[in-house]
PDB file as gemmi writes it, atoms N, CA and C in Angstrom:
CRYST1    1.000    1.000    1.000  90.00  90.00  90.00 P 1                      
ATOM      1  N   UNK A   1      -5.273 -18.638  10.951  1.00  0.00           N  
ATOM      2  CA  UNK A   1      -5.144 -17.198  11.031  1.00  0.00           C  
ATOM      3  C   UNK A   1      -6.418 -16.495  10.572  1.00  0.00           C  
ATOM      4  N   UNK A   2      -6.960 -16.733   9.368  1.00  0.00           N  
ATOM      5  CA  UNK A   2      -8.064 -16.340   9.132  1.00  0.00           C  
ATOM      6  C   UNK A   2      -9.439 -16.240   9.886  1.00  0.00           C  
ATOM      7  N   UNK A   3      -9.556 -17.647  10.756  1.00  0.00           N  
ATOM      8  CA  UNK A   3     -10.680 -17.266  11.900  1.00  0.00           C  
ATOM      9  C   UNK A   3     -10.789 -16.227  12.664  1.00  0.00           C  
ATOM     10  N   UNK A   4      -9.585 -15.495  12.776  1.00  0.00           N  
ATOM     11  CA  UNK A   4      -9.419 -14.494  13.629  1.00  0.00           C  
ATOM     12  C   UNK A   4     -10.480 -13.284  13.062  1.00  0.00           C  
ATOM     13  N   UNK A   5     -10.672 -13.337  12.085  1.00  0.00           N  
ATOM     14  CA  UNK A   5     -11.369 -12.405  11.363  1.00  0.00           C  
ATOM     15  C   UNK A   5     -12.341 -12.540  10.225  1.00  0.00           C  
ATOM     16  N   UNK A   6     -12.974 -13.661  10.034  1.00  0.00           N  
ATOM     17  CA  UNK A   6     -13.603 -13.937   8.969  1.00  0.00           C  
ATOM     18  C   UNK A   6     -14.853 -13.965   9.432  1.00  0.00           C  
ATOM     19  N   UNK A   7     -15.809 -13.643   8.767  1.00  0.00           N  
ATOM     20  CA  UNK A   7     -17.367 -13.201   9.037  1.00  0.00           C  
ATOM     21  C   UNK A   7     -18.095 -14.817   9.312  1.00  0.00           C  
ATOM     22  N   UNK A   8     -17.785 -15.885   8.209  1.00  0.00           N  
ATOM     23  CA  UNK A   8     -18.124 -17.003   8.387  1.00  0.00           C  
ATOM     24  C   UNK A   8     -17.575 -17.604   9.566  1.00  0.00           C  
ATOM     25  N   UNK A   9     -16.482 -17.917   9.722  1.00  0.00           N  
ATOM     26  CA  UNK A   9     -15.752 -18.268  10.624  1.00  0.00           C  
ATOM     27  C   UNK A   9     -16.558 -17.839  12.191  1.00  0.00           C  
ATOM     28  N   UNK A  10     -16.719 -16.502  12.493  1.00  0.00           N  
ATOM     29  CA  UNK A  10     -17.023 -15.430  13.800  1.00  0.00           C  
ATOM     30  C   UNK A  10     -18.299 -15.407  13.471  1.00  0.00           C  
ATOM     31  N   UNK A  11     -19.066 -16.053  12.752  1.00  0.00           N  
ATOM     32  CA  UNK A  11     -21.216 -16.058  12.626  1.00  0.00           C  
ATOM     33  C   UNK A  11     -21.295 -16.998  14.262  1.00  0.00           C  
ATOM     34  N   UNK A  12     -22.493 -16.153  14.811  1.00  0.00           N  
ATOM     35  CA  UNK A  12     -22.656 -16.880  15.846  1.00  0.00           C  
ATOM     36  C   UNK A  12     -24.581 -16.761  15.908  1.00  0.00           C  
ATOM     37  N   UNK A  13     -25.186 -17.859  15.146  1.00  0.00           N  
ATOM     38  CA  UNK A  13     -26.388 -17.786  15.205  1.00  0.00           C  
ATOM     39  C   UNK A  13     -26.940 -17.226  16.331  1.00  0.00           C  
ATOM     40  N   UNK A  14     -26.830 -16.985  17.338  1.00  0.00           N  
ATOM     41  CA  UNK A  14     -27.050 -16.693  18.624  1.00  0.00           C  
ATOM     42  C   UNK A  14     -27.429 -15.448  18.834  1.00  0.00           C  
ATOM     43  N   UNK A  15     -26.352 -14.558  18.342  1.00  0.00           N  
ATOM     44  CA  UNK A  15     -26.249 -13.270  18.234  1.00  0.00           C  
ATOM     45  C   UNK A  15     -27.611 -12.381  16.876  1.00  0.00           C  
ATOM     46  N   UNK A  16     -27.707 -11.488  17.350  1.00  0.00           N  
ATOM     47  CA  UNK A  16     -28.934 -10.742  16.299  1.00  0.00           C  
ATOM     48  C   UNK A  16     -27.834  -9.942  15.462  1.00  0.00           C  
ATOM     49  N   UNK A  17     -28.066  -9.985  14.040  1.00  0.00           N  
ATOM     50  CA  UNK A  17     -27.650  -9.123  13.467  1.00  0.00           C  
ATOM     51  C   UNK A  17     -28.175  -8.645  12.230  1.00  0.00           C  
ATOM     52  N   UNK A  18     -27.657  -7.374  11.658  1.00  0.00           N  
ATOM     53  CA  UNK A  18     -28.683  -6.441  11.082  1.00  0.00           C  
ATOM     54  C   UNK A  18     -29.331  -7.239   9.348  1.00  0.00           C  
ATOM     55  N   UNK A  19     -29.854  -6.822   8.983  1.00  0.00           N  
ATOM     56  CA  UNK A  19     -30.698  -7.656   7.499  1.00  0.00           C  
ATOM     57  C   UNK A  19     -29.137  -7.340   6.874  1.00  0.00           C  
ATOM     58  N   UNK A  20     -28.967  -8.407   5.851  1.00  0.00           N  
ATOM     59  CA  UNK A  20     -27.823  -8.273   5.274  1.00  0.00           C  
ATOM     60  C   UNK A  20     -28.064  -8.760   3.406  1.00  0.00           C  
ATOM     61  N   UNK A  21     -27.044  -8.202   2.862  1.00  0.00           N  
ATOM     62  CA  UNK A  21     -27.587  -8.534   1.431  1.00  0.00           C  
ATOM     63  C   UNK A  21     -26.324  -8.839   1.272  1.00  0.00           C  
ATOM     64  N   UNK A  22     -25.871  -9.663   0.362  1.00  0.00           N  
ATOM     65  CA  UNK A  22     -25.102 -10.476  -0.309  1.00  0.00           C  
ATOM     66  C   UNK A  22     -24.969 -10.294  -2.136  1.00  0.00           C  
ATOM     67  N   UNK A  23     -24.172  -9.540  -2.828  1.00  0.00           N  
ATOM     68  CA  UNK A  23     -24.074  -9.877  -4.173  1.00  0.00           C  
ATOM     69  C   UNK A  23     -22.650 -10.358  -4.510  1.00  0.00           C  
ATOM     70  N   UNK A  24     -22.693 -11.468  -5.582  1.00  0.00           N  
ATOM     71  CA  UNK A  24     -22.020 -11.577  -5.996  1.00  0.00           C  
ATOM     72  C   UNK A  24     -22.124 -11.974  -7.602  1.00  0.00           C  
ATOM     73  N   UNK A  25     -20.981 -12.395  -8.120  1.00  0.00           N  
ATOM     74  CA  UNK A  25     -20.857 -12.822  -9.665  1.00  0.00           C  
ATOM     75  C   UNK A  25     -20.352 -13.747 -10.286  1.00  0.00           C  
ATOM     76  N   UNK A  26     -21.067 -14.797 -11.093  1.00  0.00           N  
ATOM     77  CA  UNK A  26     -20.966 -16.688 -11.079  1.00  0.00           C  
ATOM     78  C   UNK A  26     -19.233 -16.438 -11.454  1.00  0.00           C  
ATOM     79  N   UNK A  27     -18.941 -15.239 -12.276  1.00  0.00           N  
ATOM     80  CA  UNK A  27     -17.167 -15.111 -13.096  1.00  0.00           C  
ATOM     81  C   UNK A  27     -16.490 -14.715 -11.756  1.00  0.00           C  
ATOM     82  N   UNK A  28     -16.467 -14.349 -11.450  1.00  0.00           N  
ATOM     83  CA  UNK A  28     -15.924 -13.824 -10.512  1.00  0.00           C  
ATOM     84  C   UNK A  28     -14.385 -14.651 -10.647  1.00  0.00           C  
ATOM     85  N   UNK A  29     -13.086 -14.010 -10.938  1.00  0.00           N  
ATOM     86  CA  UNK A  29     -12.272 -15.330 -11.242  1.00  0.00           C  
ATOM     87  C   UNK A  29     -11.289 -14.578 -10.138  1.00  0.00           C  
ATOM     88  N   UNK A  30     -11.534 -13.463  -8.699  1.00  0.00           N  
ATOM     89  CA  UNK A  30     -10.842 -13.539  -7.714  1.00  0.00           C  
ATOM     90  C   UNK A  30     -11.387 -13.988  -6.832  1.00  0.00           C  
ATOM     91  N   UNK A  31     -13.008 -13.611  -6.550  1.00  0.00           N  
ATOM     92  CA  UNK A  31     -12.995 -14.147  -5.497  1.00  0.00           C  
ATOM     93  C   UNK A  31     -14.263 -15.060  -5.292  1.00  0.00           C  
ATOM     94  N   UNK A  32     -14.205 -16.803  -5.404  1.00  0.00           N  
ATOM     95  CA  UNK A  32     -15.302 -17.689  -5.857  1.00  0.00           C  
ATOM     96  C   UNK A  32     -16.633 -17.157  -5.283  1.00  0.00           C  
ATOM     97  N   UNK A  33     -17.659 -16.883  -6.256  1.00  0.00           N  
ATOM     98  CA  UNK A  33     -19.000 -16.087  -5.166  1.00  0.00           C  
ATOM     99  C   UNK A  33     -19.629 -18.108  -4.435  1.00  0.00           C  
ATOM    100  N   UNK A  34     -19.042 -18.646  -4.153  1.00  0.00           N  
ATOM    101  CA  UNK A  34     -19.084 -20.044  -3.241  1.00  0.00           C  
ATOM    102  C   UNK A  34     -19.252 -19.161  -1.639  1.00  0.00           C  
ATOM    103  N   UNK A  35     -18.143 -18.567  -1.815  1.00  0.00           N  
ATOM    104  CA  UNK A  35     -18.002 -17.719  -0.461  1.00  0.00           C  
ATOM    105  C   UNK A  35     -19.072 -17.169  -0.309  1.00  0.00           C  
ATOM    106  N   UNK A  36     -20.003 -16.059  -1.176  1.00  0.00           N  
ATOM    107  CA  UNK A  36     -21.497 -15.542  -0.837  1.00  0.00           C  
ATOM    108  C   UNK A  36     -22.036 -16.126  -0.410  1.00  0.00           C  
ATOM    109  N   UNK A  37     -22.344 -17.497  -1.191  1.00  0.00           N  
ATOM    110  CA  UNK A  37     -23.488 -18.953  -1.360  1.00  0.00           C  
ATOM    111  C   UNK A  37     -23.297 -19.622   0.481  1.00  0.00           C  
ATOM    112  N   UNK A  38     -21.966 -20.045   0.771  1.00  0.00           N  
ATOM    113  CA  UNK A  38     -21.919 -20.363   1.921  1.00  0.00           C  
ATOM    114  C   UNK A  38     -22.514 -19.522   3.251  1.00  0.00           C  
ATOM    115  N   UNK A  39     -22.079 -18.161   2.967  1.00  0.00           N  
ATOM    116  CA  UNK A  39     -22.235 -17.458   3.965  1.00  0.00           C  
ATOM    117  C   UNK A  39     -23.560 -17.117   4.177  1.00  0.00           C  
ATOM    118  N   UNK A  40     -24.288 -17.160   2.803  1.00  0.00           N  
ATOM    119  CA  UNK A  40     -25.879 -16.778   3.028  1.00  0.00           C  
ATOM    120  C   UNK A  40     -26.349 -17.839   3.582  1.00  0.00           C  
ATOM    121  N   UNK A  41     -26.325 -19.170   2.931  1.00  0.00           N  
ATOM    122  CA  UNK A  41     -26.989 -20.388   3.697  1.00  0.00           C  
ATOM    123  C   UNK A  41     -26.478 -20.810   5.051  1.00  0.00           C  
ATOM    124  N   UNK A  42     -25.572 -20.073   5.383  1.00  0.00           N  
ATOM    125  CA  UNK A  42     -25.022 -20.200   7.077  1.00  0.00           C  
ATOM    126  C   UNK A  42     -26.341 -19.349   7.816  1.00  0.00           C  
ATOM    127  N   UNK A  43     -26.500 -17.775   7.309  1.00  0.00           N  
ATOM    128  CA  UNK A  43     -27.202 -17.269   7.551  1.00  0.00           C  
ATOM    129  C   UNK A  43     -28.790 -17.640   7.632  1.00  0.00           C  
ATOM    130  N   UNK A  44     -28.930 -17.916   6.569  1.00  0.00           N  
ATOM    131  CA  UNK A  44     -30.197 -18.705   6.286  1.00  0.00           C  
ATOM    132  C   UNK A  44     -30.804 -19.698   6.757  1.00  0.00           C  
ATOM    133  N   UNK A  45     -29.928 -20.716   7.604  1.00  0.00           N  
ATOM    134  CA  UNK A  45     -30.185 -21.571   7.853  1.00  0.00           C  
ATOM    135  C   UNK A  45     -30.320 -21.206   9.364  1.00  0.00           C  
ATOM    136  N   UNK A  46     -29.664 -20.187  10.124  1.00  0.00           N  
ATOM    137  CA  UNK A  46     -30.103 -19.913  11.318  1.00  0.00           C  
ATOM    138  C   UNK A  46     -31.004 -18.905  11.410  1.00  0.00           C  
ATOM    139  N   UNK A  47     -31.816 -18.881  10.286  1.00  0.00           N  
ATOM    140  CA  UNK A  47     -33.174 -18.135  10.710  1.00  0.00           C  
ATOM    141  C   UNK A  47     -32.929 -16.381  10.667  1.00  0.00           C  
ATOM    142  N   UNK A  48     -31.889 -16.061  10.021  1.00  0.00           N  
ATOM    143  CA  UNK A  48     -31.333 -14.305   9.280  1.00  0.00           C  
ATOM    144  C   UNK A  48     -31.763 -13.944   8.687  1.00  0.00           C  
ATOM    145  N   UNK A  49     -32.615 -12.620   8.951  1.00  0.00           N  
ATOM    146  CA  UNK A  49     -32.708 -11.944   7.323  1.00  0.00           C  
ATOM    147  C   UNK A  49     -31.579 -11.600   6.373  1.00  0.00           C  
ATOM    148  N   UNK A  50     -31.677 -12.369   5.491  1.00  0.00           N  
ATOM    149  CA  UNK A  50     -30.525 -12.331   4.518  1.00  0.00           C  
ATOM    150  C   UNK A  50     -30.711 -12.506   3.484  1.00  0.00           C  
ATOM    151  N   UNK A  51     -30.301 -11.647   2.190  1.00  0.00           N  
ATOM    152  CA  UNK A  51     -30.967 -12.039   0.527  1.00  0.00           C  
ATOM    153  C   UNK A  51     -29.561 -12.218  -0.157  1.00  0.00           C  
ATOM    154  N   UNK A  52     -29.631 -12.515  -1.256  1.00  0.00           N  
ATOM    155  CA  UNK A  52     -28.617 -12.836  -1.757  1.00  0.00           C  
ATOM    156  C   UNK A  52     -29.095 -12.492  -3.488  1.00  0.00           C  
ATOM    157  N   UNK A  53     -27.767 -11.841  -4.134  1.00  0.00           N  
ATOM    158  CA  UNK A  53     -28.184 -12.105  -5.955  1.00  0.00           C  
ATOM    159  C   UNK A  53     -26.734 -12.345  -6.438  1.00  0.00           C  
ATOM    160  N   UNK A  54     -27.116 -13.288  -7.364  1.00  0.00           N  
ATOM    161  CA  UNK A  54     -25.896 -13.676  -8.166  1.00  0.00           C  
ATOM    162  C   UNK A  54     -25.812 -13.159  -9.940  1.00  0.00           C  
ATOM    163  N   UNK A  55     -25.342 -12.944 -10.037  1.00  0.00           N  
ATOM    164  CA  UNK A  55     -24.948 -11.975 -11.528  1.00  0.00           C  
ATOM    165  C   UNK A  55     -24.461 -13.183 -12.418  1.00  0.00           C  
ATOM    166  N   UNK A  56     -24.863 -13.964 -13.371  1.00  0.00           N  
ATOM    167  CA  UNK A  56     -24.332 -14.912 -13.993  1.00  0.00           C  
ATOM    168  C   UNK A  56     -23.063 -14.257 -14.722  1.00  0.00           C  
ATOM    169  N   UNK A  57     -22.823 -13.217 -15.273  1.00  0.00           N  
ATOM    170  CA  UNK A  57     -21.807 -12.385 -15.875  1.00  0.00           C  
ATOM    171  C   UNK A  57     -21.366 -11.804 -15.088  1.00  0.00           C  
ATOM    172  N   UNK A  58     -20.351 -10.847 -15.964  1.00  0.00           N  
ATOM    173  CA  UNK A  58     -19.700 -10.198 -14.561  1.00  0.00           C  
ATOM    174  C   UNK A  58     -18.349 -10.614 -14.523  1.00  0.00           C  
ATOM    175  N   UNK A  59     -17.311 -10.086 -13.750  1.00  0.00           N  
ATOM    176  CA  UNK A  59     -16.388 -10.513 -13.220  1.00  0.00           C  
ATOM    177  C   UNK A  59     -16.642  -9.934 -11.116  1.00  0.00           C  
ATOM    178  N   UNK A  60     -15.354  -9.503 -11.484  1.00  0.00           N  
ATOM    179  CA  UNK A  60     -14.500  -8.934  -9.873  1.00  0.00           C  
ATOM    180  C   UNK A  60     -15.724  -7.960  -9.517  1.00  0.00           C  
ATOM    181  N   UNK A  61     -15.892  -7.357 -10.245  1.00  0.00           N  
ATOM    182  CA  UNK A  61     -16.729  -5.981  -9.892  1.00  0.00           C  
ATOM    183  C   UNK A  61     -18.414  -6.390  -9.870  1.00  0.00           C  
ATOM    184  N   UNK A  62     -18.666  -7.444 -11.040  1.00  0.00           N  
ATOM    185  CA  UNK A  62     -20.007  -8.417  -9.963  1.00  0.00           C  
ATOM    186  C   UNK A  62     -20.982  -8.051 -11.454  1.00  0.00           C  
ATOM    187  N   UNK A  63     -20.214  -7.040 -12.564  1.00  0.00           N  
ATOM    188  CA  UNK A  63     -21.464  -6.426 -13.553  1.00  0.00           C  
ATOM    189  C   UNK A  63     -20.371  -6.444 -14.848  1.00  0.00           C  
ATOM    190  N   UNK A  64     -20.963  -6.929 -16.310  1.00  0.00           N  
ATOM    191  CA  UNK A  64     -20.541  -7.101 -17.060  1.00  0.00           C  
ATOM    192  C   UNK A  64     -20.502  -5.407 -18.273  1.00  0.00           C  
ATOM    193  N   UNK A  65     -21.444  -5.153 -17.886  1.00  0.00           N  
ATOM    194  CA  UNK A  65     -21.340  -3.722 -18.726  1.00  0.00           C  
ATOM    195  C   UNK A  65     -22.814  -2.722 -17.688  1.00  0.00           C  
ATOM    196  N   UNK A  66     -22.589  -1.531 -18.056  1.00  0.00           N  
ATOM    197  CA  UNK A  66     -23.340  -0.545 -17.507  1.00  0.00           C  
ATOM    198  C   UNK A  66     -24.792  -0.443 -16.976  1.00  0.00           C  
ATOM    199  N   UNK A  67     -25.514  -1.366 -18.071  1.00  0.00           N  
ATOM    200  CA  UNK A  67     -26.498  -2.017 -17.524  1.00  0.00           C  
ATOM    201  C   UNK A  67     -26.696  -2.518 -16.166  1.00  0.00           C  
ATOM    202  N   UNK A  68     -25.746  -3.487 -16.147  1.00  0.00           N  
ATOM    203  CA  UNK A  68     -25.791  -4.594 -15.096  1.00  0.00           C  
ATOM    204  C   UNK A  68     -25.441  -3.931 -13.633  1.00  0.00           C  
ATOM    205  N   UNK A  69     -24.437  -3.083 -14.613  1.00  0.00           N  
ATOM    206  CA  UNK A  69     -23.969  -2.395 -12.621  1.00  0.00           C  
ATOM    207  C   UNK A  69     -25.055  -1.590 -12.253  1.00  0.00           C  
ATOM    208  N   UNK A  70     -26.098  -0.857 -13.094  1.00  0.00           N  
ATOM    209  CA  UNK A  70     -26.664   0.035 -12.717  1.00  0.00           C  
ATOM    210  C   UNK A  70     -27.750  -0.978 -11.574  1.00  0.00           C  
ATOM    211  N   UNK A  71     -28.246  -1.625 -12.231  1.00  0.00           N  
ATOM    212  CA  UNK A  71     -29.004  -3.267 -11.616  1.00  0.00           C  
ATOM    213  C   UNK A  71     -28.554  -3.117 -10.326  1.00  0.00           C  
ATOM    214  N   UNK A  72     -27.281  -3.623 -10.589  1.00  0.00           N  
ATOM    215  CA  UNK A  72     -26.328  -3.943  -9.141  1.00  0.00           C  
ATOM    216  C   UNK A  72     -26.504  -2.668  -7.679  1.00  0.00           C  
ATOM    217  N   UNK A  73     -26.460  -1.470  -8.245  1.00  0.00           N  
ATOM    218  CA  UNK A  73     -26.606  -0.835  -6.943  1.00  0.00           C  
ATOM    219  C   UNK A  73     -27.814  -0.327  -7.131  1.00  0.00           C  
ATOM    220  N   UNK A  74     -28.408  -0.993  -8.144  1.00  0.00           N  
ATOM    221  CA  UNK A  74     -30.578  -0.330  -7.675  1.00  0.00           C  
ATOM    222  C   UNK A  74     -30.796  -1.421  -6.505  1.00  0.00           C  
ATOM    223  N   UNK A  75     -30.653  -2.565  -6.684  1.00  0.00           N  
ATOM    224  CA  UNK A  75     -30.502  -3.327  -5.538  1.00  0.00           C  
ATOM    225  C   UNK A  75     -30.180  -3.086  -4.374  1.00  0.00           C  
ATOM    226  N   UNK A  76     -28.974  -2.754  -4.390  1.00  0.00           N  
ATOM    227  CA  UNK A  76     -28.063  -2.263  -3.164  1.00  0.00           C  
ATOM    228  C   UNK A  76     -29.192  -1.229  -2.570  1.00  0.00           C  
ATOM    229  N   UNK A  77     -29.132  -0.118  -3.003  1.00  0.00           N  
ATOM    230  CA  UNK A  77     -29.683   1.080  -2.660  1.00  0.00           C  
ATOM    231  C   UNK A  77     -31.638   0.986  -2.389  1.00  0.00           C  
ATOM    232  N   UNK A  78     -31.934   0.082  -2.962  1.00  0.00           N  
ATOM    233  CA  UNK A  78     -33.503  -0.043  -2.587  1.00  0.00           C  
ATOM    234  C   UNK A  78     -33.330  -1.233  -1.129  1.00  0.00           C  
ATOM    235  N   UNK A  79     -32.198  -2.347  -0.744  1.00  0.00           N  
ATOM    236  CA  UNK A  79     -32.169  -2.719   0.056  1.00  0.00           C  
ATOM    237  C   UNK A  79     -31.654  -2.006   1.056  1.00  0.00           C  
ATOM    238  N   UNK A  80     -31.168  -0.859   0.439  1.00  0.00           N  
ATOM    239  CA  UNK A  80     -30.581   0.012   2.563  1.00  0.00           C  
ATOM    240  C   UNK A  80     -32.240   0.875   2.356  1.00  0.00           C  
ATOM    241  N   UNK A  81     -32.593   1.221   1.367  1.00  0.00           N  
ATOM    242  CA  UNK A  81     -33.868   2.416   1.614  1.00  0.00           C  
ATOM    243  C   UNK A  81     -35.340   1.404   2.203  1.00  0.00           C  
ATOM    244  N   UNK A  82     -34.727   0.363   1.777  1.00  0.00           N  
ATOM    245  CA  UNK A  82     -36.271  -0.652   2.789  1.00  0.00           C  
ATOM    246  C   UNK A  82     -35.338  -0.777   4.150  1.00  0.00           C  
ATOM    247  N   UNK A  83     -34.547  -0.993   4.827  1.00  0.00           N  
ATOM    248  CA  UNK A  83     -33.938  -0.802   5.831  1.00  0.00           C  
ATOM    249  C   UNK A  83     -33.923  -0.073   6.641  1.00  0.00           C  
ATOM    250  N   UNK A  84     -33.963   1.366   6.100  1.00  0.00           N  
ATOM    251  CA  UNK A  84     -33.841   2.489   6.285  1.00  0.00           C  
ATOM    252  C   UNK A  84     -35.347   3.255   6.742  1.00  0.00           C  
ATOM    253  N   UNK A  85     -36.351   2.176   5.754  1.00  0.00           N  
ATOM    254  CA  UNK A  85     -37.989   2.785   5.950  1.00  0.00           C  
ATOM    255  C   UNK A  85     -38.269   2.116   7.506  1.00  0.00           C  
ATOM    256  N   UNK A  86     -37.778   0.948   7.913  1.00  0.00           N  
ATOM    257  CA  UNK A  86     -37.787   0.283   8.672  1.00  0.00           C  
ATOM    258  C   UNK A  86     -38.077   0.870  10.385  1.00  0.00           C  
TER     259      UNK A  86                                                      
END                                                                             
C-alpha cells in the first residue's frame, strides 16, 4: 500500500527533480531519520542535487532547545534563498 505513495518507493532516477534538502534528528524516536539517510543516498547515488543534515539531539521536531531550531531553519531558509538566487 505504501508504494502507492512513498517518495522512495516513486524516485525514478530518470526523471529531473528540483535540489532537495533533507533534515533530520539521530533521536528522533517517531520517525527513524534511516528514512532521510536512505532517501538521500538513493538520491545521491543517481547523481541529485541533494544535501542532507542530521541533528545528533533533538527529537520529533529535529532540535533539542532554541538554539538548535534556530540552526534548523537558518538552513532551511538559506537553502530555498540559494535556490531561489538560482
Amino acid at each position: 500500500f505504501i508504494k502507492t505513495f512513498s517518495p522512495y518507493h516513486l524516485f525514478d532516477p530518470a526523471k529531473d527533480y528540483p535540489a532537495t534538502l533533507f533534515t533530520t534528528s539521530t533521536r528522533d524516536d517517531r520517525v527513524h531519520p534511516g528514512h532521510a539517510r536512505k532517501m538521500m543516498a538513493k538520491m545521491l547515488e543517481a547523481g541529485k542535487d541533494v544535501r542532507y543534515y542530521e541533528n545528533i539531539e533533538g527529537g520529533h521536531g529535529g532540535a533539542a532547545n532554541n538554539a538548535q531550531a534556530a540552526h534548523m531553519t537558518a538552513l532551511a531558509y538559506t537553502f530555498l534563498w540559494d535556490q531561489l538566487a538560482k
